[in-house]
C-alpha positions as CSV (number, residue, x, y, z in Angstrom):
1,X,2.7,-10.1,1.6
2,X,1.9,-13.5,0.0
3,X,2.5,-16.7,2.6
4,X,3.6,-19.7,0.8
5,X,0.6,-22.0,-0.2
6,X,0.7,-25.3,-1.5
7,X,-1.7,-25.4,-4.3
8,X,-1.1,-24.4,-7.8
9,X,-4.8,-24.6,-8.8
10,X,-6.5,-21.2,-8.5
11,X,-9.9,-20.0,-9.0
12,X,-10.9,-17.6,-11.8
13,X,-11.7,-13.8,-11.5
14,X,-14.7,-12.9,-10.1
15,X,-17.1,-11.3,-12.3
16,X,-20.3,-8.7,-11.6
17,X,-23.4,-10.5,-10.7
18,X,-21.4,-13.8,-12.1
19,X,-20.3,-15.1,-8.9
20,X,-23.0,-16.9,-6.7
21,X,-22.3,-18.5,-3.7
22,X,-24.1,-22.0,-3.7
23,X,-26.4,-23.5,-1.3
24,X,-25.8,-26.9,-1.0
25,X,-22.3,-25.9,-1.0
26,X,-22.6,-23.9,2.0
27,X,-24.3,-25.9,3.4
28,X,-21.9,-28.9,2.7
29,X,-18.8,-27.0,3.2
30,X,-20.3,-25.8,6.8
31,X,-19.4,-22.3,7.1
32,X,-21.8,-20.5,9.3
33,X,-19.6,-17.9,9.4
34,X,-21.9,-15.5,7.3
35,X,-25.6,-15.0,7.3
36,X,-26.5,-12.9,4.5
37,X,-28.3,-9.6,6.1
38,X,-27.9,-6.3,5.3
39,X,-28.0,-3.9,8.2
40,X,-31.3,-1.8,8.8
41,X,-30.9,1.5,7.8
42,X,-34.2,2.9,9.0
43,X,-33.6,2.6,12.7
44,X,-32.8,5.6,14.8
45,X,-30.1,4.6,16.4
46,X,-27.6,2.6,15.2
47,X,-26.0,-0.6,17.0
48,X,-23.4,0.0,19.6
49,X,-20.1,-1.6,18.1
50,X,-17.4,-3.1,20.8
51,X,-14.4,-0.2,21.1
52,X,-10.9,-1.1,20.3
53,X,-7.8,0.7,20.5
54,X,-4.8,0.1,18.3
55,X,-2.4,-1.3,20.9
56,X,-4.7,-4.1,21.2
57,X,-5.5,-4.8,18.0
58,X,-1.7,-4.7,17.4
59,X,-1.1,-6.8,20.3
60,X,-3.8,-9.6,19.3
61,X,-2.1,-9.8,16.3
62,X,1.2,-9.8,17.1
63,X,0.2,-12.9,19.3
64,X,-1.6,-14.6,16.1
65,X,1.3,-14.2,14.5
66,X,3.5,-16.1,17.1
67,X,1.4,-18.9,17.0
68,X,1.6,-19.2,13.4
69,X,5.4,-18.3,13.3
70,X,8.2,-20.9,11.9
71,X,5.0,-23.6,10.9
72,X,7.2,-26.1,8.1
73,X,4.1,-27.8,6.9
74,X,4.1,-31.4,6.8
75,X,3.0,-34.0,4.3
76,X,-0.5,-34.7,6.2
77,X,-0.9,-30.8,6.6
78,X,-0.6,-30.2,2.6
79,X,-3.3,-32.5,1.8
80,X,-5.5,-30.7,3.9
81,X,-4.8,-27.8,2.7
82,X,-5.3,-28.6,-0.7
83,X,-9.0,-30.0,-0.2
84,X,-9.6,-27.0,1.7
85,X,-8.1,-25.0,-1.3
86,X,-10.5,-26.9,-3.4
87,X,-13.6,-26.6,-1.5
88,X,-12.7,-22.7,-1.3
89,X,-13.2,-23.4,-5.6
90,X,-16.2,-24.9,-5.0
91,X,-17.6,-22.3,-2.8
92,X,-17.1,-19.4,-5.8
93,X,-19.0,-20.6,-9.1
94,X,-19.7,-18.5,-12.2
95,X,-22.8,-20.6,-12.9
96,X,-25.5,-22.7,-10.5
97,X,-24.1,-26.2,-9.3
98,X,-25.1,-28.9,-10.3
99,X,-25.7,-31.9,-8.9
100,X,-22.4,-33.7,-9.7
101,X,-20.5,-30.7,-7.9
102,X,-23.0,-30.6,-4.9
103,X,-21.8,-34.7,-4.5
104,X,-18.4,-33.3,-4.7
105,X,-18.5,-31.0,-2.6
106,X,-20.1,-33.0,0.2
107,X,-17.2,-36.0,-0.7
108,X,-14.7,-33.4,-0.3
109,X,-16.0,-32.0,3.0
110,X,-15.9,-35.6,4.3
111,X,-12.4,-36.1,3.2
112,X,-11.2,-32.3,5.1
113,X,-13.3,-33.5,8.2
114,X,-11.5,-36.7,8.4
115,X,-7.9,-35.3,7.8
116,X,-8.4,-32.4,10.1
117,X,-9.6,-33.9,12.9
118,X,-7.1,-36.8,13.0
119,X,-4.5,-33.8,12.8
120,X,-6.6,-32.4,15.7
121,X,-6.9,-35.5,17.8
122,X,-3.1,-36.3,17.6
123,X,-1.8,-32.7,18.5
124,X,-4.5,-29.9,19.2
125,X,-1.7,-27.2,19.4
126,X,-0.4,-28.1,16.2
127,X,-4.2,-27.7,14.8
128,X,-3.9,-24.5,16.0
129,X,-0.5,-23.4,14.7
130,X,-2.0,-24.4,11.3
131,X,-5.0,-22.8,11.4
132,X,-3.6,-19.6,12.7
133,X,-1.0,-19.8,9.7
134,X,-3.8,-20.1,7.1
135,X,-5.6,-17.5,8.8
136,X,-2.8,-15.0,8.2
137,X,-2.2,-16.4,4.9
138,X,-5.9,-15.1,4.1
139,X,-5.4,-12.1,6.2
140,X,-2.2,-10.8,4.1
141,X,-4.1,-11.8,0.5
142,X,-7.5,-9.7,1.7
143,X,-5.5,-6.7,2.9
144,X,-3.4,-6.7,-1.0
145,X,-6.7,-6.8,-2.6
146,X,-8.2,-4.2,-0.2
147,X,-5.2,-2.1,-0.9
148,X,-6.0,-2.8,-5.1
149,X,-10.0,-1.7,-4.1
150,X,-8.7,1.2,-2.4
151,X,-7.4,3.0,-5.8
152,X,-10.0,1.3,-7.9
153,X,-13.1,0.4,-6.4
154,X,-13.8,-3.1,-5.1
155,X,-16.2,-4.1,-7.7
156,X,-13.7,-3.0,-10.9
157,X,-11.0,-4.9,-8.9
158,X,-13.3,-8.3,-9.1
159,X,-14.2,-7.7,-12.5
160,X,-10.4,-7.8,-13.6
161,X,-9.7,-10.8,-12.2
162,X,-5.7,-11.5,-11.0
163,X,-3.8,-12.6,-8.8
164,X,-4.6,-10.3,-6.0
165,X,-8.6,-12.0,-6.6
166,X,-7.3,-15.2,-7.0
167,X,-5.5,-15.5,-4.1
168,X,-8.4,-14.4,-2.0
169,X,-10.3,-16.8,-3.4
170,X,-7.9,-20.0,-3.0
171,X,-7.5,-18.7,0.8
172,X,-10.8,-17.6,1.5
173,X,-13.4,-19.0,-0.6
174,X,-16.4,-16.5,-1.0
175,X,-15.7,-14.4,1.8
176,X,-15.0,-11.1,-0.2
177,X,-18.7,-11.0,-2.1
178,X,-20.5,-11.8,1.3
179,X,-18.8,-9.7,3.2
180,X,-19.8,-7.1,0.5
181,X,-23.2,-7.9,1.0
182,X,-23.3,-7.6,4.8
183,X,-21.8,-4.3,4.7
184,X,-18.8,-5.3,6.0
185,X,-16.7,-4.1,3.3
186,X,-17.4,-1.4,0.8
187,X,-16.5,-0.3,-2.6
188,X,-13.9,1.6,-1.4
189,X,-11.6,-1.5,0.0
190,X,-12.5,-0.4,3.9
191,X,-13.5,-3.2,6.1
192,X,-15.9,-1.7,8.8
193,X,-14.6,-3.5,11.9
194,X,-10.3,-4.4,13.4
195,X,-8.0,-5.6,10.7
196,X,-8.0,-8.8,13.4
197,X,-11.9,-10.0,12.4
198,X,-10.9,-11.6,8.9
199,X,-8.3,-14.3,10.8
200,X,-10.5,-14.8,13.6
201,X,-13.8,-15.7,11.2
202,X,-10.9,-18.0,9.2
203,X,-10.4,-19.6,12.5
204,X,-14.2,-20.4,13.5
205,X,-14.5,-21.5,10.2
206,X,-11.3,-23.8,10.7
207,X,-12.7,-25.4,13.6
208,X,-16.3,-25.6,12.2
209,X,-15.7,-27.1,9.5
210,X,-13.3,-30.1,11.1
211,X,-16.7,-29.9,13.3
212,X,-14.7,-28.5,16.2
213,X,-16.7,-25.1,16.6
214,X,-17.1,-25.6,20.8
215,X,-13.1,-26.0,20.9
216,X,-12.3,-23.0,19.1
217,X,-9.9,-21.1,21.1
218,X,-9.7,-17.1,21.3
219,X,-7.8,-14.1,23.3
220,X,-10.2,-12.0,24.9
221,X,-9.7,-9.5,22.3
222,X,-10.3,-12.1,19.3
223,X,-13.6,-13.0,22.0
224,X,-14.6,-9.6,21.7
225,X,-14.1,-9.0,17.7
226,X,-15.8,-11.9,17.0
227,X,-18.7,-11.1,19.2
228,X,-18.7,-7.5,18.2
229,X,-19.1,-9.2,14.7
230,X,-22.4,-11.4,15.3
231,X,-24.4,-8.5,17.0
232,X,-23.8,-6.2,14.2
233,X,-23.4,-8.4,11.0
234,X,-25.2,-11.7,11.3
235,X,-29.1,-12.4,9.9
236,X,-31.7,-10.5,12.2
237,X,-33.0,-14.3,12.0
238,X,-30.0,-15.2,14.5
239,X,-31.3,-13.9,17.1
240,X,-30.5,-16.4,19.6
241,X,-26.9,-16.1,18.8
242,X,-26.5,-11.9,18.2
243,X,-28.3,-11.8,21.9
244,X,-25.8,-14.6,23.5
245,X,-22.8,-12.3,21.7
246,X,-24.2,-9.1,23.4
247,X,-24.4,-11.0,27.1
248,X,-21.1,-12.3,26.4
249,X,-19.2,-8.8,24.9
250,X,-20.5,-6.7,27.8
251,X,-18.8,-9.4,30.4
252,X,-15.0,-8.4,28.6
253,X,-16.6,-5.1,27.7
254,X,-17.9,-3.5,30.7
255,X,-18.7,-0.2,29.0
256,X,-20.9,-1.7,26.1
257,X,-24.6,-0.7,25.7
258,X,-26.1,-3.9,25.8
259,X,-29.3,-2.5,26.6
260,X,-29.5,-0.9,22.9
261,X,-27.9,-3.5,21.3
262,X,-30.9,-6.2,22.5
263,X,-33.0,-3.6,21.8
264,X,-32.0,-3.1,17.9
265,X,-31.6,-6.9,17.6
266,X,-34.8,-7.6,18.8
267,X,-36.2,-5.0,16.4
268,X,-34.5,-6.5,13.7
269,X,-35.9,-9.6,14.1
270,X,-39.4,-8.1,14.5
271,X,-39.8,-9.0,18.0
272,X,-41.5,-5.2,18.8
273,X,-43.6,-6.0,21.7
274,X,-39.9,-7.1,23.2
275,X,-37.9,-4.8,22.3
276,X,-40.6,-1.8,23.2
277,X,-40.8,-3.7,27.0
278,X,-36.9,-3.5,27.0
279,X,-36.8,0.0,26.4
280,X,-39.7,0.9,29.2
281,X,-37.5,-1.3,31.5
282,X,-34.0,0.5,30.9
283,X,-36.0,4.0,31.0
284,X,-37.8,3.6,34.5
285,X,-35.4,0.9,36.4
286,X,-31.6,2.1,34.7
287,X,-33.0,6.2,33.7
288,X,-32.4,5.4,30.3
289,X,-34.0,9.0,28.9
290,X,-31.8,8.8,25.8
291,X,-33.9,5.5,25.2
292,X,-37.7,7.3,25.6
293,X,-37.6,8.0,21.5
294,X,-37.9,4.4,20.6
295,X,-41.6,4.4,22.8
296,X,-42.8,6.9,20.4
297,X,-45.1,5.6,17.6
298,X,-43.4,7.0,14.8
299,X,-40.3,4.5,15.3
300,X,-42.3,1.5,16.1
């Protein structure tokens, strides 16, 4: 399933507890993709997740696919895929940076910035195109290692290292350990949400990072995973954001419980007083009865 990349250069295996996603790198390399929260598992009622059915999904990428389809890359679009490979290295790190690699890091971000956007300002469909073929290029190296994790357990499969790791890595920097720690994938190799979210976070990380993120453009189904992904994955801290996905996901998703997604969010972020006046609003003005167990004590 391997696309054709242009750098040799790949990253070790990942080893247990050994592979720690640096700060200042994050930082540097701007992917805001990911904030590292696990899911509350004490709450009653668990968060309403957008619903999907497999002709979409199918169809969304089908259409990814077209955009990405017969992409001959140029001698501009190699270079910025190898910084971007090597920022990916950067990202993973068996030990703490230091601060020669922080410096590089934020020299190397400078130099994808620059490259990108000039790619972007002289043709924005052809920024696309690329993006969308790196984003499938990552998509077809996560579902191989998935596929590995699904006979041997995701954690054994990053201890031995490989090529199906490697690859991940060199397309997708660290997003394998915190996707783990989000819940969004498990030990077994499932990923909790449409085979479409892993492109579609590549792509808001594409444009992010070549400090584009208000021009990224999505199909209302790659509107609706993404948003589906911020209300149930992202920090409890991000509230702003996880509320603004919610107003947005029930606009192209009619039938979506809003009111108990801000509920739970608001919860999360310990905003009771909130969340309790939301409930006592959706119980008397919309009759929500099923709501009437988060007013009780117990749950507060």
């Amino acid at each position: 399933m391997e696309r054709n990349s242009s750098s040799g250069d790949q990253t070790k295996g990942l080893s247990k507890g050994g592979i720690l996603l640096a700060g200042a790198v994050l930082l540097a390399v701007g992917a805001a993709v990911f904030a590292l929260a696990r899911t509350d598992s004490s709450k009653p009622l668990t968060m309403p997740r957008a619903s999907f059915t497999p002709e979409e999904i199918d169809t969304a990428m089908a259409d990814l696919e077209k955009r990405a389809a017969d992409v001959v890359l140029t001698g501009q679009e190699r270079e910025i895929i190898v910084v971007l490979e090597e920022l990916h290295g950067l990202e993973v790190s068996s030990a703490q940076p230091d601060a020669g690699t922080e410096e590089n890091a934020r020299e190397l971000m400078e130099v994808f910035r620059s490259k990108a956007r000039a790619l972007h300002d002289g043709n924005p469909e052809r920024f696309l195109e690329l993006g969308s073929h790196l984003a499938l290029d990552f998509q077809g190296a996560l579902t191989d290692l998935l596929e590995v994790a699904g006979k041997h357990g995701l954690q054994r499969t990053l201890e031995a290292g490989g090529d199906p790791v490697e690859r991940v890595v060199r397309t997708g920097g660290a997003f394998v350990k915190k996707a783990v720690e989000v819940g969004l994938i498990d030990d077994r190799g499932v990923l909790h949400a449409p085979k479409l979210l892993p492109p579609v976070l590549f792509l808001r990380r594409w444009f992010g990072m070549a400090g584009l993120g208000g021009q990224t453009r999505f199909s209302k189904t790659e509107q609706r995973v993404n948003n589906d992904f911020v209300i149930a994955f992202s920090t409890p801290g991000h509230l702003r954001g996880k509320l603004r996905a919610i107003d947005k996901l029930v606009q192209l998703e009619p039938g979506y419980d809003d009111d108990l997604a801000k509920i739970l969010v608001l919860r999360q972020a310990g905003r009771g007083d909130e969340a309790r006046a939301l409930v006592e609003e959706a119980v008397k003005e919309r009759g929500r009865d099923d709501l009437e167990i988060m007013l009780e004590p117990q749950v507060q």
